[in-house]
BALOBA-1460 file (C-alpha; in Angstrom, 3 decimals):
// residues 269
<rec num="1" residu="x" x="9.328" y="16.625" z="-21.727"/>
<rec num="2" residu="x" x="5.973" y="16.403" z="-19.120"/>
<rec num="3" residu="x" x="4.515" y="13.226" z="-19.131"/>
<rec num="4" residu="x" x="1.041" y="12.530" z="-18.020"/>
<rec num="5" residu="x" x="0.127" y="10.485" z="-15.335"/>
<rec num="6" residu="x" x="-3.616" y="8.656" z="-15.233"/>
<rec num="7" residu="x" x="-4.874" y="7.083" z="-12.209"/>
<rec num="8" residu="x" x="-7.538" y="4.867" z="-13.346"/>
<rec num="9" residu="x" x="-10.187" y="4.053" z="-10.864"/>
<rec num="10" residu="x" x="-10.017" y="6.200" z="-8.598"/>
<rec num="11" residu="x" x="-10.986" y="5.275" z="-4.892"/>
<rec num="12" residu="x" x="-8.842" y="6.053" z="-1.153"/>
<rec num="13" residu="x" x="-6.187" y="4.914" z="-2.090"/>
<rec num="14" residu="x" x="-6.065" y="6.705" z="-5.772"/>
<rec num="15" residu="x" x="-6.991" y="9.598" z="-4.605"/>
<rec num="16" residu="x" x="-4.466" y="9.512" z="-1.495"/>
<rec num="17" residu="x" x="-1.806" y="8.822" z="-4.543"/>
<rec num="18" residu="x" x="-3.380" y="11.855" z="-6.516"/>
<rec num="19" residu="x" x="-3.533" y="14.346" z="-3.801"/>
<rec num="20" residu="x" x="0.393" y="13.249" z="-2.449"/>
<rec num="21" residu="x" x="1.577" y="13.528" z="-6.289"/>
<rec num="22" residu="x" x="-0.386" y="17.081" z="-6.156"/>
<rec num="23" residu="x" x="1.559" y="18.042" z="-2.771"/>
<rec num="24" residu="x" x="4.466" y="16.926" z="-4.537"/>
<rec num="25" residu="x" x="4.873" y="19.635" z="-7.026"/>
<rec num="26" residu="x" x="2.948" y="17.779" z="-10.119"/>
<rec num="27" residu="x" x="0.628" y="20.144" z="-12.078"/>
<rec num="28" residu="x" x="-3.112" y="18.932" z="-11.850"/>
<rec num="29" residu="x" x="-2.883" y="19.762" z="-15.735"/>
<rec num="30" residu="x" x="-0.588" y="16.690" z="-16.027"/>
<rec num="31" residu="x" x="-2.945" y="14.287" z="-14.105"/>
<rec num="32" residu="x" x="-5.751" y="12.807" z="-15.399"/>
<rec num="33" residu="x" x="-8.610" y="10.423" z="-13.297"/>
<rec num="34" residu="x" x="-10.707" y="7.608" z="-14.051"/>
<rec num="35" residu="x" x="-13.875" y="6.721" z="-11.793"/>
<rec num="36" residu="x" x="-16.750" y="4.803" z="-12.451"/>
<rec num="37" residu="x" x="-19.483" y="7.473" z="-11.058"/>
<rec num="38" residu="x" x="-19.621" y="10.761" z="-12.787"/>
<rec num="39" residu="x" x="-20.565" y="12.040" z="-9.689"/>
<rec num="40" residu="x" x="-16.812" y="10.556" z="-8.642"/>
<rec num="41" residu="x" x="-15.335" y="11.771" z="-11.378"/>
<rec num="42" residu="x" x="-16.906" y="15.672" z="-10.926"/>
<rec num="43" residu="x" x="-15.452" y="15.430" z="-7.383"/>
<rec num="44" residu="x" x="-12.245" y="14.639" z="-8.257"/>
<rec num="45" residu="x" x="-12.170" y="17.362" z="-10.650"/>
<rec num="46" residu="x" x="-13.624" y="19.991" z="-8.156"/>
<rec num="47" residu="x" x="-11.652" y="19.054" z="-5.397"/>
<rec num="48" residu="x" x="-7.791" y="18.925" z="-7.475"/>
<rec num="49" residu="x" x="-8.310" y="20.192" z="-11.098"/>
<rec num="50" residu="x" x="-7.507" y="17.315" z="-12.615"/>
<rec num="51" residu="x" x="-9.738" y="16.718" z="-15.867"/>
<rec num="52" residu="x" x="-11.578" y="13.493" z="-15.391"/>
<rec num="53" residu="x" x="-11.867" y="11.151" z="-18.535"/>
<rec num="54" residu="x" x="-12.914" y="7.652" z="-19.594"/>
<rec num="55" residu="x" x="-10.425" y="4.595" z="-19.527"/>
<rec num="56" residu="x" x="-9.988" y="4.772" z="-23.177"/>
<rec num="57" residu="x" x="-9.620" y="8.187" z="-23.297"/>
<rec num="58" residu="x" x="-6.692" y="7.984" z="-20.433"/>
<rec num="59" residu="x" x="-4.849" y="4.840" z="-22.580"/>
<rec num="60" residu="x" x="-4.851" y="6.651" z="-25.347"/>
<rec num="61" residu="x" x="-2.938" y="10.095" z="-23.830"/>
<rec num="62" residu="x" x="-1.404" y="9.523" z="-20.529"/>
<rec num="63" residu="x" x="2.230" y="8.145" z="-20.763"/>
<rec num="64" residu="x" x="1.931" y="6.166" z="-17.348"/>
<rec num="65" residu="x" x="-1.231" y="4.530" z="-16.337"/>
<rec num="66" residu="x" x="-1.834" y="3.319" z="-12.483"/>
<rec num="67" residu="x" x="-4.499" y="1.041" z="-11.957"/>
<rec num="68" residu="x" x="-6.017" y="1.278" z="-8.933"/>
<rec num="69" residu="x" x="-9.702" y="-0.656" z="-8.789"/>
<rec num="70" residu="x" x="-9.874" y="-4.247" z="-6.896"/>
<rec num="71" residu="x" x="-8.615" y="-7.184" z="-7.971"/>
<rec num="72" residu="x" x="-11.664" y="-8.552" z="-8.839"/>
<rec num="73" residu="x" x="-12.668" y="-6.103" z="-11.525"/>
<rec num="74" residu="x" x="-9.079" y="-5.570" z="-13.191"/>
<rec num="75" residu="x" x="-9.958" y="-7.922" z="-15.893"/>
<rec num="76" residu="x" x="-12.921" y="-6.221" z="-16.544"/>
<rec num="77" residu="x" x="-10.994" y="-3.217" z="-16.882"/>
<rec num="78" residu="x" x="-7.636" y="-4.625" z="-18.859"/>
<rec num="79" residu="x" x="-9.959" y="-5.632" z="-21.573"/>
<rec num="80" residu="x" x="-10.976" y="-2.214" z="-21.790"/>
<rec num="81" residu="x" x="-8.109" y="-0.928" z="-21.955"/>
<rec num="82" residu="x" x="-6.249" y="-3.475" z="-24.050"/>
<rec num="83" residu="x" x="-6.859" y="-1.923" z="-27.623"/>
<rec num="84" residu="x" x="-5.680" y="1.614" z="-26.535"/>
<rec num="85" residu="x" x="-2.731" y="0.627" z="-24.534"/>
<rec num="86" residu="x" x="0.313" y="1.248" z="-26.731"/>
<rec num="87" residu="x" x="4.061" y="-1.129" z="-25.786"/>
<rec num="88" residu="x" x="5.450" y="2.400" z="-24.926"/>
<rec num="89" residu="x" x="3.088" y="3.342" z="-22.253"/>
<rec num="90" residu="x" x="4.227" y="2.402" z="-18.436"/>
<rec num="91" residu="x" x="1.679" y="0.530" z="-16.724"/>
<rec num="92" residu="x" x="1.363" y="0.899" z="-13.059"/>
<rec num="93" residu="x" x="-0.588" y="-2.197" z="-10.936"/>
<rec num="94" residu="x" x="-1.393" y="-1.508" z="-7.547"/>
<rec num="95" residu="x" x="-4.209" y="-4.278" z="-6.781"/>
<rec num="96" residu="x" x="-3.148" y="-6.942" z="-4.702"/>
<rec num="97" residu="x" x="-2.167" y="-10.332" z="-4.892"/>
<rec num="98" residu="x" x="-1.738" y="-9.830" z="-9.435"/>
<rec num="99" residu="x" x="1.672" y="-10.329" z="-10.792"/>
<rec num="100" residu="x" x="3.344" y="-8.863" z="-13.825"/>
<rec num="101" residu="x" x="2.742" y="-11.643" z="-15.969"/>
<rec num="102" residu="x" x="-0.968" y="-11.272" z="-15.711"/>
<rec num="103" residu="x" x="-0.821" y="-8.023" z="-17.190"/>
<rec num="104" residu="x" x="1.510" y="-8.367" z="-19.988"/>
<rec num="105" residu="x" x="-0.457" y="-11.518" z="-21.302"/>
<rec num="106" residu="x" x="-3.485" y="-9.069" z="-21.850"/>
<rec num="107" residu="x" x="-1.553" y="-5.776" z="-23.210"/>
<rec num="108" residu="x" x="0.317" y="-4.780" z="-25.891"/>
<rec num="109" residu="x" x="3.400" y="-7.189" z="-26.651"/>
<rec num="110" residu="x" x="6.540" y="-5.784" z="-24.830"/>
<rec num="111" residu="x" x="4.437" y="-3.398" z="-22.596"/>
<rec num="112" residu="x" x="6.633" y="-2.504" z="-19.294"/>
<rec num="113" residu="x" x="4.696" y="-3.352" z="-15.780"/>
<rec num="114" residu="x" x="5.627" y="-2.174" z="-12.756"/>
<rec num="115" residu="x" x="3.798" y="-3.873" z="-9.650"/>
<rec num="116" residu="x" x="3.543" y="-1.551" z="-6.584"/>
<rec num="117" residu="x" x="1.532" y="-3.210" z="-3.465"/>
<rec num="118" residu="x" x="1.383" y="-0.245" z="-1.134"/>
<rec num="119" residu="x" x="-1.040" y="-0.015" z="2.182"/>
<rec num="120" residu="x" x="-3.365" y="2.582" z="3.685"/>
<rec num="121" residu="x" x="-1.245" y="4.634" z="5.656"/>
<rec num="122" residu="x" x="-0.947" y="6.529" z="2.055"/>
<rec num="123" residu="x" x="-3.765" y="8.392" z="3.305"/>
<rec num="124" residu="x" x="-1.607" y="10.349" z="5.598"/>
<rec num="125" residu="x" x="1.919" y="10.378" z="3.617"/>
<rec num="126" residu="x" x="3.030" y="7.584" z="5.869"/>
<rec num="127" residu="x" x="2.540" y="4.425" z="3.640"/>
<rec num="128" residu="x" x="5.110" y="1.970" z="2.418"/>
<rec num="129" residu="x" x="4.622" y="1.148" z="-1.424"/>
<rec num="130" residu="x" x="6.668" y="-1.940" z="-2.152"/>
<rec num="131" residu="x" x="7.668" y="-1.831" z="-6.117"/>
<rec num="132" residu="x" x="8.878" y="-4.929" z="-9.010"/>
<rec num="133" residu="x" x="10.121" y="-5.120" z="-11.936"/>
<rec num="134" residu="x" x="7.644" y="-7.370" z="-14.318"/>
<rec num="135" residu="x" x="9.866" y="-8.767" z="-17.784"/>
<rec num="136" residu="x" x="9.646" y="-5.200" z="-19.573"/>
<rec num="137" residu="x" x="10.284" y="-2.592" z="-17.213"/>
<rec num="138" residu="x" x="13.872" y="-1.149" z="-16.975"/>
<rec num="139" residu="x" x="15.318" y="1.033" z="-13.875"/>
<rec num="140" residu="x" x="13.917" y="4.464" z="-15.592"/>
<rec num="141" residu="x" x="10.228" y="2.690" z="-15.187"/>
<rec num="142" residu="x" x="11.344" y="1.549" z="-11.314"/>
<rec num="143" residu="x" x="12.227" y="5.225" z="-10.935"/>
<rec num="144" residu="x" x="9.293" y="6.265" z="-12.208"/>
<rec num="145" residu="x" x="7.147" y="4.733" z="-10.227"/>
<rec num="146" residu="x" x="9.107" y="5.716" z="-6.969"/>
<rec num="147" residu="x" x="8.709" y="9.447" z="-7.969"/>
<rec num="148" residu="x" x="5.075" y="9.037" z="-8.355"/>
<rec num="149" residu="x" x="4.880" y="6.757" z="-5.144"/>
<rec num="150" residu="x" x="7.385" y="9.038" z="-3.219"/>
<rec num="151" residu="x" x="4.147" y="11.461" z="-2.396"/>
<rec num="152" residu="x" x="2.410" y="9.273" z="-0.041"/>
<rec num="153" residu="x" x="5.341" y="8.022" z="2.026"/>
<rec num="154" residu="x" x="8.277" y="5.921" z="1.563"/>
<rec num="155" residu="x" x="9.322" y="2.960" z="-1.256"/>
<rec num="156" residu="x" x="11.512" y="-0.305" z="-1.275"/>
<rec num="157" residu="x" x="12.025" y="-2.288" z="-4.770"/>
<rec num="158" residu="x" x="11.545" y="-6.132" z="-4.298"/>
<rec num="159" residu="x" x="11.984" y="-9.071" z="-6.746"/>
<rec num="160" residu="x" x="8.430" y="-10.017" z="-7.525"/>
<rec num="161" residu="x" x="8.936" y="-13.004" z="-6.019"/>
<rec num="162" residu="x" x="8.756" y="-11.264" z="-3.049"/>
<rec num="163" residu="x" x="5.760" y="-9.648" z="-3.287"/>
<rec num="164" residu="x" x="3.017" y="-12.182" z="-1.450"/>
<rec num="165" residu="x" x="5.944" y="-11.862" z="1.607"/>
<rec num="166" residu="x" x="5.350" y="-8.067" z="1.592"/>
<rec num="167" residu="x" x="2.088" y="-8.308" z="1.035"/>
<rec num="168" residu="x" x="1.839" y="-10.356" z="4.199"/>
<rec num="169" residu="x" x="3.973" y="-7.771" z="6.275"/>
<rec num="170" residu="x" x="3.318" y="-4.376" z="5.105"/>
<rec num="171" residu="x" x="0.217" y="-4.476" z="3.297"/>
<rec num="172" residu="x" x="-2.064" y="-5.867" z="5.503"/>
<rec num="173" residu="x" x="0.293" y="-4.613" z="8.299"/>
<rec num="174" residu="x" x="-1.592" y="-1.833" z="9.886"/>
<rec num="175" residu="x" x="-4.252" y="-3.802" z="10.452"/>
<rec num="176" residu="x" x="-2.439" y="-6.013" z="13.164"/>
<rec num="177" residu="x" x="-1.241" y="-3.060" z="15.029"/>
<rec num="178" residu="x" x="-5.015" y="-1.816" z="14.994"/>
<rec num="179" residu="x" x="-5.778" y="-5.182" z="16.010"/>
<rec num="180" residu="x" x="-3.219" y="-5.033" z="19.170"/>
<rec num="181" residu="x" x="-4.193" y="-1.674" z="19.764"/>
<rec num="182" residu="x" x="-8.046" y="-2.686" z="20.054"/>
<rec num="183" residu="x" x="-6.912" y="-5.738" z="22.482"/>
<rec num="184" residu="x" x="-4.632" y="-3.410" z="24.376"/>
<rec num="185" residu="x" x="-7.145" y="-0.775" z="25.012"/>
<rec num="186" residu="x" x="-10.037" y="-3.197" z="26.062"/>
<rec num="187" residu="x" x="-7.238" y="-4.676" z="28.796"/>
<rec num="188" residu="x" x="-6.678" y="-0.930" z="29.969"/>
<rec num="189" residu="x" x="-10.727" y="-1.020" z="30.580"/>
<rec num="190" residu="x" x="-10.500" y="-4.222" z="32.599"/>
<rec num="191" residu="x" x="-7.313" y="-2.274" z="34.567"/>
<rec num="192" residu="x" x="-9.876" y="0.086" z="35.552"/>
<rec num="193" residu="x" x="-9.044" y="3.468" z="32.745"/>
<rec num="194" residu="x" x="-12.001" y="4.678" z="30.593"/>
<rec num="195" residu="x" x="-11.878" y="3.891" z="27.303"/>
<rec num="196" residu="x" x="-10.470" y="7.044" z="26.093"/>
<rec num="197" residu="x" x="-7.708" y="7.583" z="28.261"/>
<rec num="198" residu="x" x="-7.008" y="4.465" z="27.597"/>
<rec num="199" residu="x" x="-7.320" y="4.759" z="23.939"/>
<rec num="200" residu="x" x="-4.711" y="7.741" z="24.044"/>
<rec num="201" residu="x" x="-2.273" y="6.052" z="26.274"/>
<rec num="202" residu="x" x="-1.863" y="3.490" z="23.745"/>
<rec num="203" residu="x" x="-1.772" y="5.017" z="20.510"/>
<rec num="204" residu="x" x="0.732" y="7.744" z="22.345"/>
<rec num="205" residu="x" x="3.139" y="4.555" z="23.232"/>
<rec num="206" residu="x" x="2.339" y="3.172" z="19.908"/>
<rec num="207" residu="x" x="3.527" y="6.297" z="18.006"/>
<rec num="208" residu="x" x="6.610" y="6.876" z="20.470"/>
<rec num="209" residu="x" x="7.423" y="3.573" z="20.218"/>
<rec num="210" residu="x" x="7.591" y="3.607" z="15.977"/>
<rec num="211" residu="x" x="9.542" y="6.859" z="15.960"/>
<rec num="212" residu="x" x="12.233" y="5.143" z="18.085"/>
<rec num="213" residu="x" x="12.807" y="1.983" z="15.943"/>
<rec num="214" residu="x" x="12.915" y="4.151" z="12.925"/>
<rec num="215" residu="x" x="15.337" y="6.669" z="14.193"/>
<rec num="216" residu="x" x="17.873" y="5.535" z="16.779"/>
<rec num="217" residu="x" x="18.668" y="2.469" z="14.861"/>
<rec num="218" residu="x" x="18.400" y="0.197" z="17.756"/>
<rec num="219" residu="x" x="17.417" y="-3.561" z="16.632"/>
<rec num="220" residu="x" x="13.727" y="-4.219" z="18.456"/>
<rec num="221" residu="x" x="15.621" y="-6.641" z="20.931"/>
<rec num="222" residu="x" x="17.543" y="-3.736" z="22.527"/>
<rec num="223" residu="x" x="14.553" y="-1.515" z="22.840"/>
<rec num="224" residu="x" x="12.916" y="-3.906" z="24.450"/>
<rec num="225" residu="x" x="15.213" y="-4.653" z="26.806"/>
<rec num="226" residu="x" x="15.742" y="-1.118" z="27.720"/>
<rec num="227" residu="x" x="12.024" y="-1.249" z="28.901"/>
<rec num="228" residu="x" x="12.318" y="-4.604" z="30.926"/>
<rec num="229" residu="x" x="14.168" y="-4.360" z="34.111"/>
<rec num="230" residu="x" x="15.095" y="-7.086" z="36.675"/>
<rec num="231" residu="x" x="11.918" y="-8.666" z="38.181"/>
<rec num="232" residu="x" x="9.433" y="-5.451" z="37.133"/>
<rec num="233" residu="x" x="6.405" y="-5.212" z="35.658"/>
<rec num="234" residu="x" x="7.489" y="-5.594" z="32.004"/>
<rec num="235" residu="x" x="9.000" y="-8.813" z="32.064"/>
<rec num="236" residu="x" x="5.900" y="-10.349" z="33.856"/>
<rec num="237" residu="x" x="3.954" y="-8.981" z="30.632"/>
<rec num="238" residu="x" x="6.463" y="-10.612" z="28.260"/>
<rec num="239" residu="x" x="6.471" y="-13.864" z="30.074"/>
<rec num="240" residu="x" x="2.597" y="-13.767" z="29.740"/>
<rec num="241" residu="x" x="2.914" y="-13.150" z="25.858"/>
<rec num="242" residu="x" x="5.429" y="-16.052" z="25.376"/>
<rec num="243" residu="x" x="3.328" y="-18.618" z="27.683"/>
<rec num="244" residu="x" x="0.051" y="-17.195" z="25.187"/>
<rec num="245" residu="x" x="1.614" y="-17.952" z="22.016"/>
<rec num="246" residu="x" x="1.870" y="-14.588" z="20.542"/>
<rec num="247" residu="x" x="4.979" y="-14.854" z="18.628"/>
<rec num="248" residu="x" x="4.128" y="-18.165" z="17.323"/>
<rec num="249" residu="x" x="0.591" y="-16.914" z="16.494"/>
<rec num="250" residu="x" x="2.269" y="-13.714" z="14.676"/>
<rec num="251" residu="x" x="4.383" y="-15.611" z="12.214"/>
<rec num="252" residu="x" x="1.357" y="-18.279" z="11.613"/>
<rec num="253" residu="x" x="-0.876" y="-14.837" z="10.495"/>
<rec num="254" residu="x" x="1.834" y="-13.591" z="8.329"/>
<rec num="255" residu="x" x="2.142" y="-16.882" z="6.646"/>
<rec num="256" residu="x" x="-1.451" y="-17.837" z="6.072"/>
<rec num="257" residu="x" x="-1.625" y="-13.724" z="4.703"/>
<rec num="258" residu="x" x="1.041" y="-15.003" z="2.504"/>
<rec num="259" residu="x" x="-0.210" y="-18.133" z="1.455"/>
<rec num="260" residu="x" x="-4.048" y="-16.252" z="0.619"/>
<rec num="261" residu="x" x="-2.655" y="-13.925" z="-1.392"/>
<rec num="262" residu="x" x="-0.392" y="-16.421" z="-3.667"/>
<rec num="263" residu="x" x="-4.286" y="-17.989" z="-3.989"/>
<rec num="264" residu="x" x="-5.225" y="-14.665" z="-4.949"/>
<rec num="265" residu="x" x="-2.660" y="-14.534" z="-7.667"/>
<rec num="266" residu="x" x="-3.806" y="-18.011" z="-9.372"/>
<rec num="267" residu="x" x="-7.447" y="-16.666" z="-9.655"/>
<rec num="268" residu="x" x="-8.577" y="-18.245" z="-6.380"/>
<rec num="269" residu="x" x="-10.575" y="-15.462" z="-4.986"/>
């Protein structure tokens, strides 16, 4: 039997998920959209003809709903949705930092939750959507969700308890390699490259570099090392990274992204 699919509020990264599912081989009659601007909710429909319908309307008649708005205004929107939501219907939470339990305290008694904290490289089929279980939701709903996630790049399933941890590393993740990439390329201006050759050089090593920990199944160590020769230029670069801290200062940014979003989680925002 088709199910229908409703991704309610729908921004990037919805719209990244919609377009992937699209790619995927789902029929835009099987996906409905949620935004809070008609003029949103028109270009949605234009651009993957998908029909574009309230929240209560999408409750009421999709069988899985994904919730995509920000943290801060998925109250707002659960208590909306609350008096449409039947137990059977699979609800989807992709804002950050919100566990299971949240959700099944305001929905339907027995409603399954899946929690699915993915990150932005979703907007070019390259994300990694981390998925849990919340008290309801069985393997089929798990599967589920990795069939609708599947689109925009790979999935791992995680104990909840896990998820502030992968939060830490793979949500906010691309934003530290932006971050290195940014320092690198101002230290290839102070070498003496212009910024855009510069620019290239990095992102080329960057992308060569991710390719080759993902496919020759190497452990980092050993990649490394085939880089760093006896008394060359490479090892003089590491040295300088230990003496500066950086892997010390790398695990103290992954915990304190940790630690924010477990404040995130007790209403702390």
């Amino acid at each position: 039997m088709t199910q229908k699919v409703a991704v309610l509020g729908t921004g990037k990264i919805g719209e990244a998920l919609l377009s992937g599912m699209i790619r995927g081989g789902w029929a835009p009659s099987d996906l409905l959209v949620t935004a809070r601007r008609q003029e949103r909710a028109d270009q949605l429909h234009a651009r993957y003809g998908v029909e574009a319908v309230s929240n209560a309307e999408a409750a009421k008649s999709a069988d899985t709903l994904i919730l995509t708005v920000k943290p801060q205004d998925m109250d707002t929107l659960l208590r909306e949705l609350a008096p449409h939501v039947p137990a059977d219907r699979l609800v989807i939470s992709g804002a950050a930092g919100i566990p299971t339990a949240y959700f099944e305290e305001r929905l339907a008694a027995g409603t399954p939750v899946v929690r699915v904290m993915t990150n932005t490289p979703a907007l070019v089929d390259e994300a990694m959507s981390v998925i849990s279980a919340g008290t309801h939701a069985t393997g089929a709903h798990l599967t589920r969700a990795e069939e609708i996630f599947a689109g925009v790049g790979k999935t791992l399933r995680v104990p909840e308890s896990q998820q502030d941890a992968c939060t830490a590393l793979s949500g906010s993740g691309p934003a530290y390699f932006y971050f290195l990439v940014e320092a690198m390329t101002d230290a290839g201006i102070l070498l003496g490259l212009p910024r855009d050759k510069a620019h290239d050089l990095i992102v080329q090593a960057a992308i060569g570099a991710a390719v080759m920990l993902r496919d020759s199944g190497e452990h980092p160590v050993k990649l490394r090392e085939n880089v760093t020769s006896p008394a060359g230029t490479t090892i003089n670069a590491i040295r300088e990274l230990e003496n500066h801290g950086v892997r010390a200062a790398l695990i103290a940014a992954l915990e304190a992204a940790r630690d924010r979003s477990r404040e995130l989680a007790t209403g702390n925002g």
